[in-house]
N, C-alpha and C positions, 0 to 999 in steps of 0.2 A: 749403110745405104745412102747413095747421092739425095744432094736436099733436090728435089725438082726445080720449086721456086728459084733456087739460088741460080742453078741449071740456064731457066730461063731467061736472065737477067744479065749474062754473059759471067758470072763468076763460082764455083765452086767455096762448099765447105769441108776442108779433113779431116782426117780421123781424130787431130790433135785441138779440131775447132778451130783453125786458122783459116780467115777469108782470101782465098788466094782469087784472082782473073784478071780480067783484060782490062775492066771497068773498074774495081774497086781493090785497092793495096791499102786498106787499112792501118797505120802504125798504132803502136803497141801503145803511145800516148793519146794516140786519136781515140782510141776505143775507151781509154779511161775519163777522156773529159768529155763522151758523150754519156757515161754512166752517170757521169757527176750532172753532167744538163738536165736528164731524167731525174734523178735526185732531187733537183732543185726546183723543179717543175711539180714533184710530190710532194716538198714540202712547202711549195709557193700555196697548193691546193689546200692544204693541211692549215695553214698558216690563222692565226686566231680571224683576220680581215675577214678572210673567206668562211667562217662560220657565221650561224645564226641561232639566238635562244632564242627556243619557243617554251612557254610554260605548254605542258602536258595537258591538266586541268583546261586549259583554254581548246586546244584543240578536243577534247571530249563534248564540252559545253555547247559551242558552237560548231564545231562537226566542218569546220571550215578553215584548211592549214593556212591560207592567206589574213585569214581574220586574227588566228591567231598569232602570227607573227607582228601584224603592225599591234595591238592587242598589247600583247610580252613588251615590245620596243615604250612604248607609250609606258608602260608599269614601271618598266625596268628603271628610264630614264627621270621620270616625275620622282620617283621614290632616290633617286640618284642627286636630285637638286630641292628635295625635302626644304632645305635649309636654306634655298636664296628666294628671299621676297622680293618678288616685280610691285613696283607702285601703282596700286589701284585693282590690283584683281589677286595677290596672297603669294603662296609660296607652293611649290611643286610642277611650276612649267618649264617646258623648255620648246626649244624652237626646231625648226626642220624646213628646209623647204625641199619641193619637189624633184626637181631635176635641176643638172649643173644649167642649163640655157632655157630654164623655163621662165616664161616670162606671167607667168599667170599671179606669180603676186603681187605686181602691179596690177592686176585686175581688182585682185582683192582689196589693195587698198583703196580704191576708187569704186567701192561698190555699195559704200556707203556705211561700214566696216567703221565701228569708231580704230581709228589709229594713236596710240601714247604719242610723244615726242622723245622717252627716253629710250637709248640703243644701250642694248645689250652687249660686252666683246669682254669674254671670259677667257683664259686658258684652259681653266677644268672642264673638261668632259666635252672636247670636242668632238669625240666621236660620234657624241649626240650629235650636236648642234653643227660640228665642222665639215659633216657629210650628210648630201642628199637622200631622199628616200630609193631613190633607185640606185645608190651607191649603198647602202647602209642593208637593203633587204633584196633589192633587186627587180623592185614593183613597179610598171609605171604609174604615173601620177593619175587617171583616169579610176584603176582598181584600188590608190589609196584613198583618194577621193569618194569612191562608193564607199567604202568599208566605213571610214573615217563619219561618215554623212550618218551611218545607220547606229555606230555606235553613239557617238552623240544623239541621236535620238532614241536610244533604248536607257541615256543614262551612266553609260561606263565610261564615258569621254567630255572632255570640256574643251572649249577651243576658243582662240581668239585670238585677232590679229593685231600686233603690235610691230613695231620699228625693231627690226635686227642687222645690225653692221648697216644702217642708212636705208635698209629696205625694208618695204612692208612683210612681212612673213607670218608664217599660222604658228601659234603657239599651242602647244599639246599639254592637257594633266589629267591622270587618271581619276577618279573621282571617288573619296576614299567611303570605305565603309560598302560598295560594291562587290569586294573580294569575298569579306567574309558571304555574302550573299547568295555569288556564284557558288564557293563552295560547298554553302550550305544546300544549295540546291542538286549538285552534284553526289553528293552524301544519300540526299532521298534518291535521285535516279540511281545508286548503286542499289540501296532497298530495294525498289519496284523497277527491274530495268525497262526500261524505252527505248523504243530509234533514239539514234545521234539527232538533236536537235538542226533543223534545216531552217536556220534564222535567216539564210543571204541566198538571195537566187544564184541558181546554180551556173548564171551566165558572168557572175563575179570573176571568172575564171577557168578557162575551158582544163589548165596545168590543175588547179586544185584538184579537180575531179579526179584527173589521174594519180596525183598523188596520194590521197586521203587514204585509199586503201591499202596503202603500202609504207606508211609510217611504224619506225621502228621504235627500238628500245632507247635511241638515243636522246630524245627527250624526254623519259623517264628521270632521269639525271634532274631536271629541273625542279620534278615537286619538289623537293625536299627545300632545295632552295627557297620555293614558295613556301612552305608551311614555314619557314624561320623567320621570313619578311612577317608572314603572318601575326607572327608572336612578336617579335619587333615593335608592329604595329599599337598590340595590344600593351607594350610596356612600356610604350612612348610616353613620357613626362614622370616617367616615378624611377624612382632608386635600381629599379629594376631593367631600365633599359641599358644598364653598363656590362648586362651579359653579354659576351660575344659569343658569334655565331656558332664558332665550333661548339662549346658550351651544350646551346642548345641542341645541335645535331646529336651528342651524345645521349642527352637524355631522352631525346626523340626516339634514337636507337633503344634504347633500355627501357620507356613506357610506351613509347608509340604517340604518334601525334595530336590526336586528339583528348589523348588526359594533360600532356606537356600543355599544349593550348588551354583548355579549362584552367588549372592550375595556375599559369599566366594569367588568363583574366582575375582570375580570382583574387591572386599575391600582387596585383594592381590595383584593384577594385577597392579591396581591405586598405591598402595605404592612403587612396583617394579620401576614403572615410574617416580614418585614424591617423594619417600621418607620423605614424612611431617609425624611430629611428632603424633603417636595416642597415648592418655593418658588414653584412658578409650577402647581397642580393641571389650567386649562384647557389653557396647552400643553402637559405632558405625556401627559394623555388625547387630545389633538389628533395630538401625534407618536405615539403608540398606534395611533389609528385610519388613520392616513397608513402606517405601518408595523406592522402587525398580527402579531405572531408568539405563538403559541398555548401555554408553558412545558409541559415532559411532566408537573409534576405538576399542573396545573391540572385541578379538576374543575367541570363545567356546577354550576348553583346546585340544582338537582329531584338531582344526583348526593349533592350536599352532605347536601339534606337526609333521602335516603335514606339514608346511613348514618349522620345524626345521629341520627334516628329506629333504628335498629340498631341504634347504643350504648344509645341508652334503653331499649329493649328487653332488651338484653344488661342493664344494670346493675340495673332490674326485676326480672329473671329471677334477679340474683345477692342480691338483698334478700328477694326471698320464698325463695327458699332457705336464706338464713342465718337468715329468720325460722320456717321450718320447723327447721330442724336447732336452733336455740333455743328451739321448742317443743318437739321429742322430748326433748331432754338435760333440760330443767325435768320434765320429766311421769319420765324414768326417776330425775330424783332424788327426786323425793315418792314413786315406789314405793320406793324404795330405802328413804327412811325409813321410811314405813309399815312395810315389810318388818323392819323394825331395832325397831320400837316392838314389832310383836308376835310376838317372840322372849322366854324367858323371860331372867330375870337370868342364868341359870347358860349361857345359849346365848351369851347377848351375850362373859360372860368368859369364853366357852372359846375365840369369835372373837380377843377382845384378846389371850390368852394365844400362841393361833395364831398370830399378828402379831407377838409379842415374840418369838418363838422364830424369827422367819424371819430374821431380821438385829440385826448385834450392836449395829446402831447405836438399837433401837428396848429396849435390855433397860431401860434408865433413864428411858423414859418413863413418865408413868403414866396410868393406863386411860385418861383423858377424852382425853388425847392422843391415843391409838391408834384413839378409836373412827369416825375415818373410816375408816383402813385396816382396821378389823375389820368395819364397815359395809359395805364394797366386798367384802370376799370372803366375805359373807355374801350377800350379792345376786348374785354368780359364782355361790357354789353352788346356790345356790336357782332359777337360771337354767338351768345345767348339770344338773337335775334334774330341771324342767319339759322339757328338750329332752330327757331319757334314759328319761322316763315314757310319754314322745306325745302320743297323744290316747286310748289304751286306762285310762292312770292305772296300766300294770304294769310295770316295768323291763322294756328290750329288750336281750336277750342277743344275741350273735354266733352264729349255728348251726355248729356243725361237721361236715364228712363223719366 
């Protein structure tokens, strides 16, 4: 059957698929390097640049695919630069600014924003830091800026502007010990399911709405990723963080995540306490999780950090006290002296005389010696007679029947 379209366009297709007419003579290499432009154009699409991780987890939590993207970016990269300490605020930041021609971080630097002096110009991980938010996710600056504002205030974000390549810029790091948090809390909503949490007005993004419900399986791919950061996390500083990844993905596979994870804290925990020598870190965590036993004094890591956070409290609580109680005793000794200035000479030596006469050890002193201890019970008495006055200003006597 004649194609119609072709029909109308002034050229015919034959039986053999050849473009024959008046308008278009196709050759036989034209046709092939317009296959190869389509080609090139799917794998331009395809290409790692034109992707985006989102952690899963994020998107359940927050019910908000925009959130969770800058969210993932912010984890991905803080956890990426673990290991470079900036001067004055620790190690896990990295930088970003908004748009290629946004001029707003000069805003920020003038906004009152403490600014370093030192600039940052790394080769690793420009991806982060060498592309814009709207090159990187595809956001403008307005919906990172809400998102960015709210996580910082809920906690999972930390910010602060410092000097990047000569300019002032926002510096990003996740906020550790958060993760385990979220997924703890994600754990109970699988228990007791709930709505998707509706943390961010739904004017964050008119695109979000449309998408949220139409998210696939392609970001499933990511837990996994996460639960190994996870455990990562929890085996930072001991023998046991030279497991690699794949490593653990296996055993993830073979126990499932959440005893892999216990198991980690635990074969952490135990070296933290005992420091014995481990020689072989993968099969011991391995014989862990094949035989799992639970120690009585083992605490979950959310147990941990509730009462690390309780001692800080407690130890807060014990500093602004000592600095209260070192404020009263300063403030009763400038009364004290005052009190001691405007007394006349003949008061002050009847104080010292008072003071020499109370003990034999003070007869051989002489006055400038004595006159703390004649200062002190000069300020006793003067106290003891504020309290015997009241507030009439009349001595209070005892009544008798």
């Amino acid at each position: 059957m004649p194609n119609n379209r072709a029909r109308s366009s002034g050229y015919s297709i034959t039986d053999a698929g050849t473009i024959t007419g008046s308008e278009v003579n196709m050759p036989e290499d034209n046709k092939l390097y317009a296959v190869e432009d389509v080609e090139e154009l799917l794998a331009e699409f395809n290409s790692p640049k034109n992707r985006l991780t989102v952690f899963k987890p994020f998107v359940r939590y927050f019910g908000d695919l925009n959130t969770a993207i800058i969210l993932s970016e912010i984890f991905t990269w803080s956890y990426h630069f673990r290991g470079r300490k900036l001067p004055g605020i620790g190690c896990g930041w990295f930088y970003r600014q908004y748009e290629p021609s946004c001029k707003q971080q000069e805003l920020d630097g003038a906004s009152g924003v403490d600014v370093a002096a030192d600039e940052i110009n790394e080769s690793t991980g420009r991806e982060a830091e060498g592309k814009t938010w709207l090159e990187r996710v595809g956001l403008r600056e307005d919906v990172v800026r809400k998102i960015v504002k709210v996580l910082v205030k809920d906690g999972y974000v930390q910010t602060v502007v410092k000097k990047a390549n000569g300019a002032p810029t926002c510096h990003y790091k996740f906020v550790r010990g958060k993760l385990l948090e979220l997924m703890d809390t994600l754990k109970k909503q699988e228990r007791n399911p709930v709505n998707v949490r509706e943390r961010f007005p739904k004017k964050a993004g008119k695109e979000t709405l449309k998408i949220r419900d139409s998210l696939t399986e392609e970001t499933a791919e990511i837990t996994q990723n996460t639960t190994t950061e996870q455990i990562l996390v929890l085996l930072s500083g001991s023998p046991f963080s030279k497991i690699s990844e794949n490593d653990l993905i296996i055993l993830i596979k073979r126990h499932g995540s959440e005893r892999v994870m216990q198991a980690a804290d635990i074969a952490a925990e135990s070296w933290r306490r005992e420091h014995t020598e481990i020689r072989n870190p993968g099969g011991y965590l391995q014989a862990l999780c094949d035989d799992l036993v639970v120690p009585e004094w083992y605490e979950p890591p959310h147990v941990r950090a509730a009462k690390a956070e309780a001692a800080a409290e407690r130890k807060r609580a014990e500093a602004r006290r000592k600095e209260e109680q070192q404020a009263t005793e300063e403030r009763e000794a400038q009364e004290r002296d005052s009190h001691w200035i405007s007394l006349t000479m003949e008061d002050r030596q009847k104080y010292r005389d008072e003071a020499r006469a109370s003990s034999t050890l003070f007869h051989d002193l002489k006055d400038e010696h004595l006159d703390g201890i004649a200062k002190l019970n000069a300020w006793e008495q003067c106290q003891q007679m504020i309290t015997n006055t009241g507030l009439t200003g009349e001595p209070t006597t005892e009544s008798s029947e």
